[in-house]
N, C-alpha and C positions, 0 to 999 in steps of 0.2 A: 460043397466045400465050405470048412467052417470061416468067416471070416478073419483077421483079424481083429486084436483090438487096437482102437484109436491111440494109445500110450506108446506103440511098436512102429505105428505107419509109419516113424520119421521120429530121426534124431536132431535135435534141436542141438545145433555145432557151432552155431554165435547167441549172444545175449545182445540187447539193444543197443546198437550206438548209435543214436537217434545224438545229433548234436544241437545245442541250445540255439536257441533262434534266436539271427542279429536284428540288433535295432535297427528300426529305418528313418535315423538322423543321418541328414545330409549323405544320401544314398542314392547314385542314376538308377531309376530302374524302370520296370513298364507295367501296366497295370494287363494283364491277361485277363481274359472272358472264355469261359468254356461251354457254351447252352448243348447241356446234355440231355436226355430222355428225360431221368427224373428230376432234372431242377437245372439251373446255373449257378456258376463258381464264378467267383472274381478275384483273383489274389495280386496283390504287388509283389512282384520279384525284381531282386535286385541286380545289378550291373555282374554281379559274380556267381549268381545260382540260389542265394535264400530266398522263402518266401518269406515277405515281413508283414504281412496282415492277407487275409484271406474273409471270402464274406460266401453265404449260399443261399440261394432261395429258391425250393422248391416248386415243381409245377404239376398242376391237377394229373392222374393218370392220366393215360392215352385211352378214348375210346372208341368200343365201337360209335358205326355208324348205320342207319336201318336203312341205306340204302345201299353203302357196302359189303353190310351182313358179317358175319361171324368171324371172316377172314380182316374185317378192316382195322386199321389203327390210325386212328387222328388225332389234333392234339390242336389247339386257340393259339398260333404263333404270336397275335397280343400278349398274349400272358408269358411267352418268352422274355420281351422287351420288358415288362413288370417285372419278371423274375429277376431281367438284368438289372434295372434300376435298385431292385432291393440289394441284390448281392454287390453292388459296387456301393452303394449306399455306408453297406454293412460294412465291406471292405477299409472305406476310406478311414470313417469313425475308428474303425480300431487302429486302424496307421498312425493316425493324432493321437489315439489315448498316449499312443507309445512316441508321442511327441513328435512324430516325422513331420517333415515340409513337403507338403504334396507336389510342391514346384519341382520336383527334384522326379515325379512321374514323366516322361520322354515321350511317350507316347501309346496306345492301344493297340494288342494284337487279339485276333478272337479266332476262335479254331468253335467246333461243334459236330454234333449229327449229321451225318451226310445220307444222301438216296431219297431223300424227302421231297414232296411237291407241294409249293406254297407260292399258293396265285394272288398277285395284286391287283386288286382290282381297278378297275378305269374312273378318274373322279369323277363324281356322282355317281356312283354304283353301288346302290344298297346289299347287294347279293353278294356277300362276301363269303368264304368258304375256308374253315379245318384245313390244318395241312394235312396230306396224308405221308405219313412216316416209313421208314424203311422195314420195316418191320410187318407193313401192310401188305397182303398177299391177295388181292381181290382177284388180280388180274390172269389168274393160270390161266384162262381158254383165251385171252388175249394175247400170250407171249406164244403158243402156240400158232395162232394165227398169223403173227408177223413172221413167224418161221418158215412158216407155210409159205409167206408172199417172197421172201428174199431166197429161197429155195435150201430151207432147214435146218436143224436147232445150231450142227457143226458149222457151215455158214455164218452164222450168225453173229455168235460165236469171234470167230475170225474179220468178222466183221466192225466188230465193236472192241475187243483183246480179252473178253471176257466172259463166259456163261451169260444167259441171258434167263434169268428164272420170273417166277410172280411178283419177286419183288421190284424187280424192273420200272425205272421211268419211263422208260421206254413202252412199256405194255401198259401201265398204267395213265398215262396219257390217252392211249387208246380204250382204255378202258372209261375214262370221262368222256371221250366222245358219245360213246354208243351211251352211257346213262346219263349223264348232265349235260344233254345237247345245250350249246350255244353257252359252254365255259371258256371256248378261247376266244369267243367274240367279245362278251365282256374281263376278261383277263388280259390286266396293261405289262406285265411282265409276271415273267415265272423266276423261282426265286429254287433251289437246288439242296437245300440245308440249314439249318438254323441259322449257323452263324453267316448263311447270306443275310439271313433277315436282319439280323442284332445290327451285319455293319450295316446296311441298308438304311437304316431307323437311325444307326452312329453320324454315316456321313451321306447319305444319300446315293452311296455308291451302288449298280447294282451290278455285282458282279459275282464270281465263284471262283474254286482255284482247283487244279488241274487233277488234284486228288480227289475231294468230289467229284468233280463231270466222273471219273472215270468209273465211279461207281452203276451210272444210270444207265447207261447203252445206248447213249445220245452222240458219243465222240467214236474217232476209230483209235486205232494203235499209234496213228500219230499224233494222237490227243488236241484234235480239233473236229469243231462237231461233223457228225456224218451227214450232209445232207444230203446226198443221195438214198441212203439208208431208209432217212427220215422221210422223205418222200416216195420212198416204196413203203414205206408201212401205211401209207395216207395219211401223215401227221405235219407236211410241210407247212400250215397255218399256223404252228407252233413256235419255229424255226425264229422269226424275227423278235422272239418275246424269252429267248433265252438269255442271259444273264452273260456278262461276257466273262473271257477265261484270262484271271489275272494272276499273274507270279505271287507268291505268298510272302515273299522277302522282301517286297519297297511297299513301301503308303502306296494305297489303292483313294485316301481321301483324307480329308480334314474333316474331327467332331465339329460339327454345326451349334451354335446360338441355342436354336431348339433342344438338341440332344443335351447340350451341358446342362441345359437348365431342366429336362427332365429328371436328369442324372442328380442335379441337387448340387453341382459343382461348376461354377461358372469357368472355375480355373482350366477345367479341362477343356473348355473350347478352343479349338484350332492345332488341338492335338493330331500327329499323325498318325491314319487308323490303318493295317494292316490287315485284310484277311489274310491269317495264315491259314496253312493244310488241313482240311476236315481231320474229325477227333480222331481215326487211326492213323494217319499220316503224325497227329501231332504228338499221340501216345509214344508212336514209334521212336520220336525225335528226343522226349522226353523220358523214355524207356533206356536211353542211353544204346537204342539198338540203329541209328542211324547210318551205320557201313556194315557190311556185309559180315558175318562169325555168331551173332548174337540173336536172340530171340528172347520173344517175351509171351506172356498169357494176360490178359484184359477180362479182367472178372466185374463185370458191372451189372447192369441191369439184363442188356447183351453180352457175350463176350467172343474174344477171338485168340488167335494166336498170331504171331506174324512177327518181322523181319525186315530188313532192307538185303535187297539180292543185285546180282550186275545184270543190266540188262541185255538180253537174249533173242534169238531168234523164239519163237514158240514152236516147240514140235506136232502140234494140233489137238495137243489132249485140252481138253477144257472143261473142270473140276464147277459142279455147281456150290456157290460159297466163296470161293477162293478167289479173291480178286486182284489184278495185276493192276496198281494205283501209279500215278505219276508221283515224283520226287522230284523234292526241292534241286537235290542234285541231279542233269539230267544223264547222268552215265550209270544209274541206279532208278530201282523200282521199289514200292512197298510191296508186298506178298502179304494178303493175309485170308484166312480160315476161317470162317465168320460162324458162330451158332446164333440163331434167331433168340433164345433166353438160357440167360445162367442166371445171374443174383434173381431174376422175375419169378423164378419156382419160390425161391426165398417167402419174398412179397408175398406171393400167391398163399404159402402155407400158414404164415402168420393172418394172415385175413382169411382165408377159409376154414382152417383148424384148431383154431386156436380157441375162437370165443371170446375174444376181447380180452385174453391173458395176458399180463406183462411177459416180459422179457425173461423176466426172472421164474414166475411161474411155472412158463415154457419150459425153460432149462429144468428145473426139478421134474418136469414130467417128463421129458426126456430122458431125465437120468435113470427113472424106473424102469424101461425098457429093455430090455437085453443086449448085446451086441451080437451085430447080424438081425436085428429085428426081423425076428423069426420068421428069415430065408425072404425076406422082401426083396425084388428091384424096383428101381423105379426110373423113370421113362421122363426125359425133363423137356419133352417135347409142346409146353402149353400154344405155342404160337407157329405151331408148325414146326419145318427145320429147312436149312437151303444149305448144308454140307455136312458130309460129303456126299447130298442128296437133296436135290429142290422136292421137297416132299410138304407144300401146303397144307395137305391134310392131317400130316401128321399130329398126333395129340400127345399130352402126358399120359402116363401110365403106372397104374400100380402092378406088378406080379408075383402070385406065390400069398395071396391073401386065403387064410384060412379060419375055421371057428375059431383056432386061439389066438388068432392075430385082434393084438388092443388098439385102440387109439393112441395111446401112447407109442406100439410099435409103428403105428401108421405114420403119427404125427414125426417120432424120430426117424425112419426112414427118410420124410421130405425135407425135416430141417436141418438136422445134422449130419446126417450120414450119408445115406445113399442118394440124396437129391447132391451132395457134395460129386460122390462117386461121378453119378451118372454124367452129371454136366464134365466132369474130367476126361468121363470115356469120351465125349462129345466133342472135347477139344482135341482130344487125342486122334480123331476119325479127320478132323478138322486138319491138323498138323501133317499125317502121313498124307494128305490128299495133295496140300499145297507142297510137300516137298518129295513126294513120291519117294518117301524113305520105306523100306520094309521092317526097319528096326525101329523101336521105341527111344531106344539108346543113343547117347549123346556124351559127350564129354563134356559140352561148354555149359555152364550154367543155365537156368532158364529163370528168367525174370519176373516176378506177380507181381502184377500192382491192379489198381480198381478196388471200388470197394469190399469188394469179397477176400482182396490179400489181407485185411484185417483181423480174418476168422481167426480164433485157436487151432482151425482141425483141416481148414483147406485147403494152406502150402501143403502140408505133410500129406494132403492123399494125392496132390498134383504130382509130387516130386515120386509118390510110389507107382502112381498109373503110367505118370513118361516115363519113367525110369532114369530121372535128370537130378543132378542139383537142383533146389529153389533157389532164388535172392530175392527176399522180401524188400522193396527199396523203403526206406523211411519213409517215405510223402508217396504215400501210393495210388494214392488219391486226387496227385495234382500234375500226375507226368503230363494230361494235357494242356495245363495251362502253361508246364513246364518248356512243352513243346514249341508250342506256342511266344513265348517268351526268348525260345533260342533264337528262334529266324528275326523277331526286333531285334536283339542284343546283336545279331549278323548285321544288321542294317544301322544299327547305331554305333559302330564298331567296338562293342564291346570282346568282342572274341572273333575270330577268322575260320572256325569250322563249326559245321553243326554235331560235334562232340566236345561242346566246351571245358577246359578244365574248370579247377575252382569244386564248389559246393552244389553244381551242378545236376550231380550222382550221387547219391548217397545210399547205404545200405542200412538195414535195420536186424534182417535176423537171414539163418543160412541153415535150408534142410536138406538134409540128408535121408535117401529110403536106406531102408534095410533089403539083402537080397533075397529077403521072403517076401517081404510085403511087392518087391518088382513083380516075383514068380507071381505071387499069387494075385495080384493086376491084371497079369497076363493074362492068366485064364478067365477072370470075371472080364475082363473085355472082349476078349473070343464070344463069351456067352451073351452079353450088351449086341456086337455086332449079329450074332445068328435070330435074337428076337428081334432087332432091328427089322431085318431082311425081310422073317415070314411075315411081319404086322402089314406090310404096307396094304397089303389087301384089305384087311380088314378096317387099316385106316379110311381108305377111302370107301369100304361100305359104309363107310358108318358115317363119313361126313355129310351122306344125300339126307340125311336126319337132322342136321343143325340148322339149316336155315330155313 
């Protein structure tokens, strides 16, 4: 089937109403922290929903490690609190250019990466250790195992509220046992997610909030830890060195002496520091999807899809990916649909295919291409995949390569097109899992934001594969600091619900599919999900070759 072309996928039905950003003269607001995969954000937002200065600093890739091997992902959690230093650094500076009174900052909320393991080590302990990140899947024959001991994967499962796949803390833990004997001897506490560590380093708090835990397989359904659980998998010496579980909506601690003065801002000492909800709990908030009707897509490095839902008995089905998160509100849950990499195939094409070409470059070579890059899919599997399939081995893939396929086709394929596609069918596999819909179809909008709502071409292929409205929000880029900023602004009484009015929401553009480009969605995902299915095999022949 021929494709379309990219001009057809979606009708462009708003222009930008991006509104001008207020000054932050004598303005209550709070300074949010978001330590994401590829860097940290810091922006001040104000008592009503503007950001009035914003600051980022990136952090080294994630990498392997030669003792976790091909499946691992680590990352220097130091270089977080660097990162945050820089980006609130950056932050403040431009707040003053623009004249603001920093006195008028209320206090610090920090949201982040969640499903991480980030051991502190004991003073005096030279042996310090990588965190290993959510996205790290070392551990498949370990989460197997625990399976095995609590009597199986549904069990388990039910055990925890949630799939328990490779990426598991819970497996992973165990999996430091058997290769870095005697890391819980020297490890003085375990830390759950970035923004444990940022507030940790902030205020010396060590704590997590209830949306993290839920991610690891550490807690049960009633969202305190399992130690029974914990002690059938043989991981009870772990147990005293977890992080405690704190509400995301009051001060967890006051910035310390030391931290202001890291920070570069004495004034900021004795600020109240709040962990709020890990990054999808705080997307969601900031997504404007914090009660139940709405939904959104997270296109970032990772992405997901997800929602707040009323909470429910579970009927026993337990989707690997999909995780049922705590909420700020406890009569509501997060839901979300998680892919292991969406913007990462991005990354990955630009550094592997490119040849050190600009930006611009790229794009002209890309333009040469055909549309439909002659009959290409591609397969946006680089890091494996954990829905709507805990599939570790899974890898990226090209299909439909032949002598007349160019680099240019290959190149457009992964950076404009069908790496856009793929990761959409990906989300889409994602979507029907967590809401066990059989229809693609929706009435209510669907929301993009993450760095990828920025593209020219990849609302218009979202809104053609779900077959949804898009709303690209204006600041797509900063729902979690957004998020983030609500639950302060709740605790400061700036506003009484976690759907603030005000400037809070804002939109920027609105697409519309066409009902061919839906049909013809249709069918290319039919064919996405049937290569899916027969690969798995051959994915894991093929992985006993990589390490």
């Amino acid at each position: 089937m021929a494709l379309l072309a990219l001009s057809s996928s979606c009708v462009l039905a708003r222009a930008s109403l991006r509104a001008p950003r207020a000054r932050a003269i004598d303005v209550e607001s709070v300074l949010a922290i978001d330590v994401g995969t590829g860097g940290t954000k810091a922006c001040i937002v104000s008592s009503d929903g503007d950001i009035l200065a914003s600051g980022f600093a990136a952090h080294p890739a994630p990498a392997q490690s030669a003792m976790g091997g091909s499946c691992s992902m680590e990352q220097d959690p130091e270089l977080w609190w660097l990162a945050t230093i820089q980006a609130v650094q950056s932050c403040v500076k431009k707040s003053r250019d623009d004249g603001a009174d920093s006195s008028c900052v209320r206090g610090i909320s920090v949201t982040g990466q969640m499903q991480d393991i980030v051991i502190l080590p004991k003073a005096g302990c030279a042996n310090k250790q990588r965190a290993i990140l959510y996205s790290d899947t070392r551990a498949a024959k370990e989460v197997i195992e625990i399976a095995e001991l609590v009597g199986g994967p549904s069990l388990l499962a039910a055990m925890t509220g949630n799939f328990q796949g490779a990426s598991s803390v819970l497996a992973k833990l165990r999996w430091i046992d058997k290769h870095m004997e005697g890391s819980a001897s020297f490890c003085d506490h375990l830390l759950l997610g970035g923004h444990d560590f940022v507030t940790w380093k902030l205020c010396g708090s060590l704590v997590t909030d209830v949306t993290t835990a839920s991610t690891t397989g550490l807690i049960d359904p009633s969202l305190q830890y399992a130690d029974k659980l914990i002690e059938r998998a043989g991981l009870h010496h772990w147990i005293e060195k977890f992080p405690k579980i704190f509400p995301p909506d009051v001060p967890c601690g006051k910035v310390t002496t030391k931290a202001s003065d890291e920070l570069g801002f004495p004034e900021l000492r004795a600020l109240p520091v709040l962990h709020s909800c890990g990054d999808a709990g705080a997307c969601t908030l900031g997504a404007g999807a914090s009660s139940p009707g709405s939904s959104y897509v997270y296109l970032g490095t990772s992405g997901w899809v997800a929602g707040s839902f009323p909470v429910e008995e579970n009927d026993g089905k337990f989707v690997p990916g999909v995780f049922t998160l705590g909420h700020p509100d406890s009569s509501l849950v997060f839901k979300t649909g998680s892919i292991m990499t969406a913007g990462g195939n991005l990354a990955w094409a630009a550094e592997k295919l490119t040849e050190g070409n600009s930006y611009d470059e790229i794009n002209k070579l890309v333009a040469t291409a055909s549309v439909g890059c002659g009959g290409l899919l591609y397969l946006p599997f680089l890091n494996g995949e954990r829905c709507p399939m805990d599939s570790p081995t899974y890898r990226a893939a090209f299909l439909g390569i032949s002598e007349t396929t160019s680099r240019a086709d290959m190149l457009r394929a992964v950076w404009d097109v069908f790496v856009m596609e793929g990761v959409a069918f990906a989300l889409l596999s994602a979507k029907k899992a967590m809401t066990d819909k059989a229809s693609n179809e929706s009435a209510a909008p669907l929301r993009l934001v993450g760095g990828g709502a920025r593209s020219a071409t990849w609302p218009g292929i979202i809104a053609g594969v779900f077959g949804q409205t898009v709303e690209v929000l204006s600041d797509p880029q900063d729902v979690g600091v957004k998020g983030a900023a609500t639950l302060a602004g709740k605790y400061f009484g700036w506003h009484s619900c976690l759907s603030p009015p005000g400037n809070w929401l804002k939109y920027e553009d609105l697409y519309e599919p066409s009902r061919s480009d839906v049909e013809a969605y249709q069918e290319l995902y039919l064919t996405y999900c049937k290569t899916c299915n027969c690969l798995e095999g051959v994915f894991n022949r093929l992985s006993h070759f990589r390490d």
